[in-house]
Each structure stands twice: as structure tokens, then as C-alpha cells.
PDB file of N, H, CA, C and O in Angstrom:
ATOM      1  N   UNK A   1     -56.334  64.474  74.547  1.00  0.00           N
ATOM      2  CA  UNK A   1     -56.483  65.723  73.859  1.00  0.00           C
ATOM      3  C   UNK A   1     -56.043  65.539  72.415  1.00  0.00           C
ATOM      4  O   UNK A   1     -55.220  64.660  72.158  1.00  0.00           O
ATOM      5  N   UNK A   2     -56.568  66.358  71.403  1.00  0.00           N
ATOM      6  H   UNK A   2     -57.236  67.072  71.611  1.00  0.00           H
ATOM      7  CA  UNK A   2     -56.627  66.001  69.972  1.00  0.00           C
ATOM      8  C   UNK A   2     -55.938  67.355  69.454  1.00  0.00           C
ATOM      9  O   UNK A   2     -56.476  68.324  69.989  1.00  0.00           O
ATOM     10  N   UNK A   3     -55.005  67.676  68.656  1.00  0.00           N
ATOM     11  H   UNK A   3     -54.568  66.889  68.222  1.00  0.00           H
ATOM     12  CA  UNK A   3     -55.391  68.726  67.672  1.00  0.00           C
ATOM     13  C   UNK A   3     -56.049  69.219  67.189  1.00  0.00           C
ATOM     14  O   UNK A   3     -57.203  68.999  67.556  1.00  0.00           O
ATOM     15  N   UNK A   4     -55.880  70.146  66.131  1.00  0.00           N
ATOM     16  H   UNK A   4     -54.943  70.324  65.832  1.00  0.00           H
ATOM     17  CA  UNK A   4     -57.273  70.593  65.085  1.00  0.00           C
ATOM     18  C   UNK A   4     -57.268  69.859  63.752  1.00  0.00           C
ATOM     19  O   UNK A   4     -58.074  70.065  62.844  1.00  0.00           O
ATOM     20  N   UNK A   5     -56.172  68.894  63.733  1.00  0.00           N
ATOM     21  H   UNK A   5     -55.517  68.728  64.470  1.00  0.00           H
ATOM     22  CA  UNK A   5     -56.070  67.687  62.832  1.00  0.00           C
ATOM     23  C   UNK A   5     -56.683  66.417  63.262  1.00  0.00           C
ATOM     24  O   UNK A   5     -56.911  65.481  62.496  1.00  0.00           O
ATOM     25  N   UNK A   6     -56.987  66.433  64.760  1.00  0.00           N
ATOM     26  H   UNK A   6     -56.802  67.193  65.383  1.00  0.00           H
ATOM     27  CA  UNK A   6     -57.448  64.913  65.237  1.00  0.00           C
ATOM     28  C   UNK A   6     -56.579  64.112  65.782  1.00  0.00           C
ATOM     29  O   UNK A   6     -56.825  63.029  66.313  1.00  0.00           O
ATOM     30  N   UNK A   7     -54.923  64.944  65.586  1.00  0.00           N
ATOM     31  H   UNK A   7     -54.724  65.824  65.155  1.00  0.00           H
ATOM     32  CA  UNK A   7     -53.453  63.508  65.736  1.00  0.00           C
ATOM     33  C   UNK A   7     -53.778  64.073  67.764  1.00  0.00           C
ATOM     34  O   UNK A   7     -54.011  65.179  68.251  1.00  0.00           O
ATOM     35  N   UNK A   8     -53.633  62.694  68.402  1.00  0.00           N
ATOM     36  H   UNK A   8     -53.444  61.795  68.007  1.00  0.00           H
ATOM     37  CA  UNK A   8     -53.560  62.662  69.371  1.00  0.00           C
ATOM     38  C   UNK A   8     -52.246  63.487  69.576  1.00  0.00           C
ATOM     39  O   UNK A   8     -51.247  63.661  68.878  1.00  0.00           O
ATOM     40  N   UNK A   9     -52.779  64.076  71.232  1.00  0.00           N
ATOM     41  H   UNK A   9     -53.591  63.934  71.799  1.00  0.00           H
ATOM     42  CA  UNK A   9     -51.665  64.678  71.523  1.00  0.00           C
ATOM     43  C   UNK A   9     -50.983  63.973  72.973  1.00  0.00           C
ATOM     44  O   UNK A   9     -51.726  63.417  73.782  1.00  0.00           O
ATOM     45  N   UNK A  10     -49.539  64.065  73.185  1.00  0.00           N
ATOM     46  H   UNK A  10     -48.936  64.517  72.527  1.00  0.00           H
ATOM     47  CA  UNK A  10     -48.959  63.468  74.597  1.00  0.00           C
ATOM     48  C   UNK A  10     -49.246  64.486  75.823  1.00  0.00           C
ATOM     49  O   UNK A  10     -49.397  64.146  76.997  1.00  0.00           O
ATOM     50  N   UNK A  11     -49.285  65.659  75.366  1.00  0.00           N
ATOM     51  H   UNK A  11     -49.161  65.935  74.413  1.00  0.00           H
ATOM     52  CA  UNK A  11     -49.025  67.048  76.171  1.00  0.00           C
ATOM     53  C   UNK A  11     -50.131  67.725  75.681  1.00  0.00           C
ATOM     54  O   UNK A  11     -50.049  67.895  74.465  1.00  0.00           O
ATOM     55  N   UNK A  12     -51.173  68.189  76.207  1.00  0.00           N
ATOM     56  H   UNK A  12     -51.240  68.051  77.195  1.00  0.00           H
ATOM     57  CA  UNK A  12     -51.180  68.259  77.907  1.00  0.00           C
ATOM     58  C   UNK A  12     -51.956  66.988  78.181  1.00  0.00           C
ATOM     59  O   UNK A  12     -52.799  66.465  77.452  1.00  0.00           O
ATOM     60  N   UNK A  13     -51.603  66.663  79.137  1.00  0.00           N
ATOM     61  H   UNK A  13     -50.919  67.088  79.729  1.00  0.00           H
ATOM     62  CA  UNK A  13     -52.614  65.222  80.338  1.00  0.00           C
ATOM     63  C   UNK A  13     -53.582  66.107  80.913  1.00  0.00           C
ATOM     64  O   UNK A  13     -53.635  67.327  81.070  1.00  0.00           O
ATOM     65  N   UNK A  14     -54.622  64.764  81.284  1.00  0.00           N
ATOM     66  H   UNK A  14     -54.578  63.773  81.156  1.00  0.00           H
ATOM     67  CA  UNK A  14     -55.138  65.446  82.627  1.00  0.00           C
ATOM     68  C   UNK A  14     -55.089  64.302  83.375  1.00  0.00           C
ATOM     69  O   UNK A  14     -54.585  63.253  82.974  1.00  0.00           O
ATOM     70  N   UNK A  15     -55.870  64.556  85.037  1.00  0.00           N
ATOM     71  H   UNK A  15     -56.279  65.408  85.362  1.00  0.00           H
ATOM     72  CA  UNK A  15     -55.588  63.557  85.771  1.00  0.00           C
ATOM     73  C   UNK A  15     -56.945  62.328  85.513  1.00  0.00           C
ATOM     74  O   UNK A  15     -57.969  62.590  84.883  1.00  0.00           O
ATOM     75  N   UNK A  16     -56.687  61.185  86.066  1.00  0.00           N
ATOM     76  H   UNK A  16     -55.855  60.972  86.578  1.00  0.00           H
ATOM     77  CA  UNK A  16     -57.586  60.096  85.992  1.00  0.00           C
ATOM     78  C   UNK A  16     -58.674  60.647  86.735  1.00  0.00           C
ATOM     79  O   UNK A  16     -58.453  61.425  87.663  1.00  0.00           O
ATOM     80  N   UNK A  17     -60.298  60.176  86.273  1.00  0.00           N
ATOM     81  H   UNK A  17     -60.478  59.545  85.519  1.00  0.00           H
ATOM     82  CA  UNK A  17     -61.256  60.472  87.451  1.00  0.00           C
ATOM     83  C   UNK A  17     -61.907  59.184  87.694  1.00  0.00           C
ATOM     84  O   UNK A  17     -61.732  58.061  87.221  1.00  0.00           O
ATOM     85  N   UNK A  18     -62.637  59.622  88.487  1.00  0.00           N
ATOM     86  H   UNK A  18     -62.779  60.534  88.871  1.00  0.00           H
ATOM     87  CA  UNK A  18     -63.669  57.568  88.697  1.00  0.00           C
ATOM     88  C   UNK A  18     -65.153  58.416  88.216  1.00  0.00           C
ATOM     89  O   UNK A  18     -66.111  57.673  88.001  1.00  0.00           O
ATOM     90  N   UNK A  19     -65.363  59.805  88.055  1.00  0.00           N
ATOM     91  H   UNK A  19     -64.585  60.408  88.230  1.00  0.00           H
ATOM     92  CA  UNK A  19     -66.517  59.866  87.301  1.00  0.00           C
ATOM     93  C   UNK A  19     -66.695  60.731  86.325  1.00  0.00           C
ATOM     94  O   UNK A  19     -65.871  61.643  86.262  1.00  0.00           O
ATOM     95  N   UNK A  20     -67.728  60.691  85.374  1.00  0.00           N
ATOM     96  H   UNK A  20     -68.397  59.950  85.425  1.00  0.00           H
ATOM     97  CA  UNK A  20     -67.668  61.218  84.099  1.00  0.00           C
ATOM     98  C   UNK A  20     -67.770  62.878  84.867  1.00  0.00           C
ATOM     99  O   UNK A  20     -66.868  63.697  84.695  1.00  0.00           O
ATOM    100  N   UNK A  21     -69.034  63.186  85.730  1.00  0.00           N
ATOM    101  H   UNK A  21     -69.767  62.520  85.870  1.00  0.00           H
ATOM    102  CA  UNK A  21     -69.058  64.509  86.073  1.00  0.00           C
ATOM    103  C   UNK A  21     -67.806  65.413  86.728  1.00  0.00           C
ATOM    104  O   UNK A  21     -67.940  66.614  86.966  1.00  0.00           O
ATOM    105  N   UNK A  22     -66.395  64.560  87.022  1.00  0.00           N
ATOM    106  H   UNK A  22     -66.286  63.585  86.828  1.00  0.00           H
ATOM    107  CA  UNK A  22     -65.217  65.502  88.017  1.00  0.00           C
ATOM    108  C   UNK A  22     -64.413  65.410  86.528  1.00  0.00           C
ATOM    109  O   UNK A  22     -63.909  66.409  86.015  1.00  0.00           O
ATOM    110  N   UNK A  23     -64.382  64.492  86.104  1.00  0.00           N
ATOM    111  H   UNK A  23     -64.791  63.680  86.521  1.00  0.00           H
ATOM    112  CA  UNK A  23     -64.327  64.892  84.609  1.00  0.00           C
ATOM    113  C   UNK A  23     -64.259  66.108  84.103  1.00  0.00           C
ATOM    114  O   UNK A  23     -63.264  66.832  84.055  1.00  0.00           O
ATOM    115  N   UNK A  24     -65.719  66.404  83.588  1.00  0.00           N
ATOM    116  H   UNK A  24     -66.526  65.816  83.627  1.00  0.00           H
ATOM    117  CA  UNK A  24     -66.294  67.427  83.077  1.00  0.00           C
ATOM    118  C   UNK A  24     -65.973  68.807  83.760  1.00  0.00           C
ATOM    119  O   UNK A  24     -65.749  69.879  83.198  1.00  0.00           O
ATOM    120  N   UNK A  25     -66.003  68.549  84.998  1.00  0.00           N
ATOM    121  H   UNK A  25     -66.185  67.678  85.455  1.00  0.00           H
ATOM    122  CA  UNK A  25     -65.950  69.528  85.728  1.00  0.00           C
ATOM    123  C   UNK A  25     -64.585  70.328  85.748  1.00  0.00           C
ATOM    124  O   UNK A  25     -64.300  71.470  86.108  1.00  0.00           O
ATOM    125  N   UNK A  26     -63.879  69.318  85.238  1.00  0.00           N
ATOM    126  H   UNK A  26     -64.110  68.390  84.946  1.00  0.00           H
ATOM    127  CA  UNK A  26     -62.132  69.466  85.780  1.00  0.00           C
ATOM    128  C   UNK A  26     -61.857  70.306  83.902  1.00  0.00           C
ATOM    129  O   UNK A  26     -61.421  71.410  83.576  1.00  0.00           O
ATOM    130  N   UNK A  27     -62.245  69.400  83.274  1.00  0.00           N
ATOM    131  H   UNK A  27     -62.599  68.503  83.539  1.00  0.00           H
ATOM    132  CA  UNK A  27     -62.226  70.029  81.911  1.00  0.00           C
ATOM    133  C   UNK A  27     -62.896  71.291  81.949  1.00  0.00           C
ATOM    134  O   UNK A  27     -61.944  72.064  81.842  1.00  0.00           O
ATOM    135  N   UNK A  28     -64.030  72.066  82.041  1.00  0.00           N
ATOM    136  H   UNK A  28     -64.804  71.438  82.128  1.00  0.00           H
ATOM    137  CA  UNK A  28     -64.505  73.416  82.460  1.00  0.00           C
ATOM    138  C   UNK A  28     -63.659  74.202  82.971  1.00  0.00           C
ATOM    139  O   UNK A  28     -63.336  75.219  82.357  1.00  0.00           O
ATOM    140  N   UNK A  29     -63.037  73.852  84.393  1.00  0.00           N
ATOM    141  H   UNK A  29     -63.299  73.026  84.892  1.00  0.00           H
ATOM    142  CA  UNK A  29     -62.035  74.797  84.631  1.00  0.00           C
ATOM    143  C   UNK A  29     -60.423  74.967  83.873  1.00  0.00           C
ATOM    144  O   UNK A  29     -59.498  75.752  84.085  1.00  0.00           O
ATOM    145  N   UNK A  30     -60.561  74.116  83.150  1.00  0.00           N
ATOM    146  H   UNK A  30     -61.312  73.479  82.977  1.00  0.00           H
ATOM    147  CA  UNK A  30     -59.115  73.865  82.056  1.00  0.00           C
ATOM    148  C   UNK A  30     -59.019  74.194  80.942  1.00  0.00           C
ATOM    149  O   UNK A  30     -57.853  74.341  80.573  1.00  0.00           O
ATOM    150  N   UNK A  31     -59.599  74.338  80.384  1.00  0.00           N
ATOM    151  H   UNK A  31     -60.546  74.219  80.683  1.00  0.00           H
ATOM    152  CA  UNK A  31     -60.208  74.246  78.670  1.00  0.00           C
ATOM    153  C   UNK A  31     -59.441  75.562  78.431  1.00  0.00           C
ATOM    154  O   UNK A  31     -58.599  75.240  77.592  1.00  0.00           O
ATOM    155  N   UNK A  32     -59.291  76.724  78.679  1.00  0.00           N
ATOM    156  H   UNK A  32     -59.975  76.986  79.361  1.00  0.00           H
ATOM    157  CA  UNK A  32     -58.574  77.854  78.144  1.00  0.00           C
ATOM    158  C   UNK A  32     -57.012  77.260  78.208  1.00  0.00           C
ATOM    159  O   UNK A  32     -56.408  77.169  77.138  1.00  0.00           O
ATOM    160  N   UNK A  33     -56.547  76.975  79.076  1.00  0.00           N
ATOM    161  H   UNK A  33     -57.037  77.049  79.945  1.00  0.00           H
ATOM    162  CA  UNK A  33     -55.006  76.629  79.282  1.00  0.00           C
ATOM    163  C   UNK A  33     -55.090  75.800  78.171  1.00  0.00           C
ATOM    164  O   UNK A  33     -54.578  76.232  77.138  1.00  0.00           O
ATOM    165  N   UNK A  34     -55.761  74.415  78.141  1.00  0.00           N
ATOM    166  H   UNK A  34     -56.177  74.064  78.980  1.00  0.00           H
ATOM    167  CA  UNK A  34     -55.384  72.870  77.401  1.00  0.00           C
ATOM    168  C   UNK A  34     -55.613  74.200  75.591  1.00  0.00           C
ATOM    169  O   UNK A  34     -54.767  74.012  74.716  1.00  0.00           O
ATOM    170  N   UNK A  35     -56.480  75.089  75.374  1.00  0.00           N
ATOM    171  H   UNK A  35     -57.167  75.241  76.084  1.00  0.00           H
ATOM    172  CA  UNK A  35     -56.681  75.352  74.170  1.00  0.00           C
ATOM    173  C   UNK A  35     -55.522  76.156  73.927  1.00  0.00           C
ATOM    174  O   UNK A  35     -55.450  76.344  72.712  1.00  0.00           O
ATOM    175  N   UNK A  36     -54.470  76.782  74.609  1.00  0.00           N
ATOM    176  H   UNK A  36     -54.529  76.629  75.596  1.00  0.00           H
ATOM    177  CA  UNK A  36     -53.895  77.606  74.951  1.00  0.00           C
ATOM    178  C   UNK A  36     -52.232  76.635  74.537  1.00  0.00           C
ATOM    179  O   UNK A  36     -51.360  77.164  73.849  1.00  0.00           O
ATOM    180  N   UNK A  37     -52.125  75.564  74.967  1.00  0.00           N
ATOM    181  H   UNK A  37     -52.834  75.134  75.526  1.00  0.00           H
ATOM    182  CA  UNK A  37     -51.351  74.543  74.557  1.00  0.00           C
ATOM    183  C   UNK A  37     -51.446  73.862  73.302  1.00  0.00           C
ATOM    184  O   UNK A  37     -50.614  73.113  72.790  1.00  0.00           O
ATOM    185  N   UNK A  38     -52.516  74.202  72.891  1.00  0.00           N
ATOM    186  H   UNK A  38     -53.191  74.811  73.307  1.00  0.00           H
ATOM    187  CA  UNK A  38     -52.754  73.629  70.991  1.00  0.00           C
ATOM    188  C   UNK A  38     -53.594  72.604  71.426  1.00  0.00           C
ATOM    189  O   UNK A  38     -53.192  71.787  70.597  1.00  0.00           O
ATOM    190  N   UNK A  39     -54.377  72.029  72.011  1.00  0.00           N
ATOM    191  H   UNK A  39     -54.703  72.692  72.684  1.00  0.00           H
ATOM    192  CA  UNK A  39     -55.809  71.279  72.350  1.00  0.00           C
ATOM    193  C   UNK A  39     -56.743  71.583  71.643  1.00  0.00           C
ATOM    194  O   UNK A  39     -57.019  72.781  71.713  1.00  0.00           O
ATOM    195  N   UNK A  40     -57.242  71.106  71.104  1.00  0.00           N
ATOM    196  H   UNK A  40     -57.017  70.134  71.048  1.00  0.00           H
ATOM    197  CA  UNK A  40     -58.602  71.751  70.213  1.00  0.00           C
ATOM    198  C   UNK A  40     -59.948  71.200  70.568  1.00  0.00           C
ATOM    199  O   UNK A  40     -61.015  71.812  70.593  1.00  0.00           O
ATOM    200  N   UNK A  41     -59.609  69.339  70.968  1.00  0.00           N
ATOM    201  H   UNK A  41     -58.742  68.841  70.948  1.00  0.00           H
ATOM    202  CA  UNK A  41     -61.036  68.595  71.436  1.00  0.00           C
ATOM    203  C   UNK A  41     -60.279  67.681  72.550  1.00  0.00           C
ATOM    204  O   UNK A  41     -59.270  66.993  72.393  1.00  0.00           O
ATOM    205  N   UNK A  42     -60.727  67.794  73.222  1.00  0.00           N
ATOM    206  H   UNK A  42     -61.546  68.354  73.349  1.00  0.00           H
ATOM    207  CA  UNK A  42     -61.102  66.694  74.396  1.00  0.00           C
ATOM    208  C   UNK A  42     -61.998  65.142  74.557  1.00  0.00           C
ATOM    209  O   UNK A  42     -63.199  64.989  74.779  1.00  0.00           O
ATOM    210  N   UNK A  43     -61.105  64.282  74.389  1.00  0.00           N
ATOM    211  H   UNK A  43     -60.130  64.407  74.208  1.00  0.00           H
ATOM    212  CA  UNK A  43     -61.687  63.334  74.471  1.00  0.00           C
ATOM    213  C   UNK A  43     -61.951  61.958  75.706  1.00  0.00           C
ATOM    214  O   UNK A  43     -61.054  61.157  75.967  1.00  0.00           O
ATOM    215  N   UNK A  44     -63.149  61.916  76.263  1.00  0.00           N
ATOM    216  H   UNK A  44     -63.878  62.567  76.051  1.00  0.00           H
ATOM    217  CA  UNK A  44     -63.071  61.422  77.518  1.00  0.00           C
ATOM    218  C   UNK A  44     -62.479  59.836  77.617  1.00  0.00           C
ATOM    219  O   UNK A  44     -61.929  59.820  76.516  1.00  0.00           O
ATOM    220  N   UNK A  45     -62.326  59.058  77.942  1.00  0.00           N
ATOM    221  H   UNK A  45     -62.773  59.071  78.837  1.00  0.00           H
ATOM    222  CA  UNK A  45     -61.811  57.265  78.012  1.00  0.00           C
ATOM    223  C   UNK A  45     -62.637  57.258  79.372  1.00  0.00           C
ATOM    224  O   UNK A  45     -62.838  58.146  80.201  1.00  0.00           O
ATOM    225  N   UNK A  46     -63.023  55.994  79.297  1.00  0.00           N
ATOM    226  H   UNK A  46     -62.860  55.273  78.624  1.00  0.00           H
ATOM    227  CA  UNK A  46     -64.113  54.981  79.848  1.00  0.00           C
ATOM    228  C   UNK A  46     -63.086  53.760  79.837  1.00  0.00           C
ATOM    229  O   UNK A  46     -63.133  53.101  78.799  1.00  0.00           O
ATOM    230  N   UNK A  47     -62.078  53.292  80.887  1.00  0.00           N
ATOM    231  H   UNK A  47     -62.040  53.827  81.731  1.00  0.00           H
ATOM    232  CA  UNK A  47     -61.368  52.161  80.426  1.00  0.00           C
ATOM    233  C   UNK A  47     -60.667  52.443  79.377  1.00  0.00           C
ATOM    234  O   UNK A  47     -61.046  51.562  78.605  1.00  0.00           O
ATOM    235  N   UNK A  48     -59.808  53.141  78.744  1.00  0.00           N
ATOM    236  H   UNK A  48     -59.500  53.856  79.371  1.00  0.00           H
ATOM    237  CA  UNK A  48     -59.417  52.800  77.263  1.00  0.00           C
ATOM    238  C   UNK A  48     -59.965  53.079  76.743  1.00  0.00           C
ATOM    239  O   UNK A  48     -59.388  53.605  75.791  1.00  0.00           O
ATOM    240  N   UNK A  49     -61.762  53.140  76.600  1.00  0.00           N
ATOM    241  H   UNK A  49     -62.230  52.713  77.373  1.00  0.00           H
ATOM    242  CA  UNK A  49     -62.682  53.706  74.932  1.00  0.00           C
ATOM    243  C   UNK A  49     -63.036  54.850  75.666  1.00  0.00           C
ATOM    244  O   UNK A  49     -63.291  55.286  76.789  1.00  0.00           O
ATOM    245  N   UNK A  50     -62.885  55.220  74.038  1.00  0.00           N
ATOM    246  H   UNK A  50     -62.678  54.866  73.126  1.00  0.00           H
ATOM    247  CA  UNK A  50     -64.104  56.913  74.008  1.00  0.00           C
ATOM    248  C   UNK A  50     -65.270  56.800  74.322  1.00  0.00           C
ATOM    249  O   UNK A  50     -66.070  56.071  73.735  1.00  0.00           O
ATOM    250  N   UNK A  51     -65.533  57.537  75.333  1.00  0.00           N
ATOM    251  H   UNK A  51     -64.883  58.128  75.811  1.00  0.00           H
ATOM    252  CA  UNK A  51     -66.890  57.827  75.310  1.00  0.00           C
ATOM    253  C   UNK A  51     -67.509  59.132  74.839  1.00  0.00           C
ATOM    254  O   UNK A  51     -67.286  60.143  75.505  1.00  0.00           O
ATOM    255  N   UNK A  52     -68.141  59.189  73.931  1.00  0.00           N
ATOM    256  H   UNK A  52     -68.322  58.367  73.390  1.00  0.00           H
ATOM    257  CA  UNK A  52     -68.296  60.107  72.733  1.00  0.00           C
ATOM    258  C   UNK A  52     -69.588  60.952  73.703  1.00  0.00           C
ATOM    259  O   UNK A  52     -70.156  60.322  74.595  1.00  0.00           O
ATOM    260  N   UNK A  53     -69.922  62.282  73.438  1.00  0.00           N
ATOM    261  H   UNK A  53     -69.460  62.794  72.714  1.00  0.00           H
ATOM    262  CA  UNK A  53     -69.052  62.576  72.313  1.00  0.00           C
ATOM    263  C   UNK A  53     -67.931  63.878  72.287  1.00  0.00           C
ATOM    264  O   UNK A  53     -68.045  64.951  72.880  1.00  0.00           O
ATOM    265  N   UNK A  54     -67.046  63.516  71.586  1.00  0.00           N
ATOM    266  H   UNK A  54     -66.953  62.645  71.104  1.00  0.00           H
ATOM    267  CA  UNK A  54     -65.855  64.582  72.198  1.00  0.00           C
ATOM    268  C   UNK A  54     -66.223  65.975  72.270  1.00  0.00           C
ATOM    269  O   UNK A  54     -67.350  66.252  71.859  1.00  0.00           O
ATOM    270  N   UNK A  55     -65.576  66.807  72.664  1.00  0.00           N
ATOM    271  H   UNK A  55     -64.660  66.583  72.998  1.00  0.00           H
ATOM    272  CA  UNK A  55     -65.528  67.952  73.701  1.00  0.00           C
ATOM    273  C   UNK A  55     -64.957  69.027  72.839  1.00  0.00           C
ATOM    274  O   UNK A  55     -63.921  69.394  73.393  1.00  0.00           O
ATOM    275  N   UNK A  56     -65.190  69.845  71.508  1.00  0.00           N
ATOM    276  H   UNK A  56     -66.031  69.546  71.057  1.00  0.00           H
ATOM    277  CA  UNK A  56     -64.382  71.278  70.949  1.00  0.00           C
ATOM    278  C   UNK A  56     -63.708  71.948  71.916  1.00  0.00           C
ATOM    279  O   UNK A  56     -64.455  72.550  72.689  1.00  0.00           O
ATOM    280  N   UNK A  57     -62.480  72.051  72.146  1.00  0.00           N
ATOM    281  H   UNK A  57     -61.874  71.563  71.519  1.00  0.00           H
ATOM    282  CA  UNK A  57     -61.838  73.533  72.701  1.00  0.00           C
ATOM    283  C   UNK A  57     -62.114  74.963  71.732  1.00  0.00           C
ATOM    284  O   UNK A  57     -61.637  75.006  70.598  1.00  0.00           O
ATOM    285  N   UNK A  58     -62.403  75.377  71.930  1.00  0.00           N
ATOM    286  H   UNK A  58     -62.790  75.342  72.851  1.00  0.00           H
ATOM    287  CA  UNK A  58     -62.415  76.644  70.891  1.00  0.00           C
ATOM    288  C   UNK A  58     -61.225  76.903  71.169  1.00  0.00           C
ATOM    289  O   UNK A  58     -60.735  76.781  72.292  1.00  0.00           O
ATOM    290  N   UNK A  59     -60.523  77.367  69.954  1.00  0.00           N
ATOM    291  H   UNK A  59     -60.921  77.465  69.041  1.00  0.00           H
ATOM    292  CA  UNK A  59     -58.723  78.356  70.226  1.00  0.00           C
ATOM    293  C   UNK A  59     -59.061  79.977  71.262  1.00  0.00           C
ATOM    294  O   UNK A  59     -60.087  80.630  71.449  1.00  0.00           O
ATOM    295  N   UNK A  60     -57.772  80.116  71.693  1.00  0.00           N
ATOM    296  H   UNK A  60     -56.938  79.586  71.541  1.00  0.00           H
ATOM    297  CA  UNK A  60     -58.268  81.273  72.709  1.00  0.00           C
ATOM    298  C   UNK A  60     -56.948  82.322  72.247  1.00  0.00           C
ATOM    299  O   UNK A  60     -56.834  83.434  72.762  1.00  0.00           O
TER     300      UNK A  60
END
């Protein structure tokens, strides 16, 4: 998760998935809380890399 500056954030996590769609899915039902914590974009990892392209939280 990113700020609205881009500085990575430690807080909030989410959990590991093995696919991009429980992923997505898991982010959908989260996205108000994580924006709600100061989250602004979501960014997925593939191994360690981004897999683009990142995800806007809108502020809530």
C-alpha cells in the first residue's frame, strides 16, 4: 500500500494470495478500510515485482 505521496506504507498489510483474482477480490472488499487508514493505491507483487498496474484508493 502507497500513500498519496507514493512512500510505501508498513500498515496496513494484506494477506499473501497464489492468485491475482483472490487478490483483487480481497482488495474490493477492503479498499474503504485500507483508504480509511491513509492507503491511497494498492500495489499488487508477483514474487517481489509489481505487477502494474496499481490500484487508486479513492479517500473515503
Amino acid at each position: 500500500m502507497l500513500d498519496d505521496t507514493g512512500v510505501e506504507l508498513d500498515r496496513p498489510s494484506s494477506p499473501v494470495f497464489t492468485a491475482r483474482f483472490d487478490a483483487e477480490t480481497w482488495l474490493g472488499e477492503h479498499w474503504r478500510g485500507l483508504s480509511a487508514q491513509g492507503a491511497r493505491t494498492a500495489r499488487l507483487l508477483h514474487e517481489g515485482e509489481p505487477v502494474p498496474p496499481d490500484v487508486p484508493l479513492p479517500a473515503v
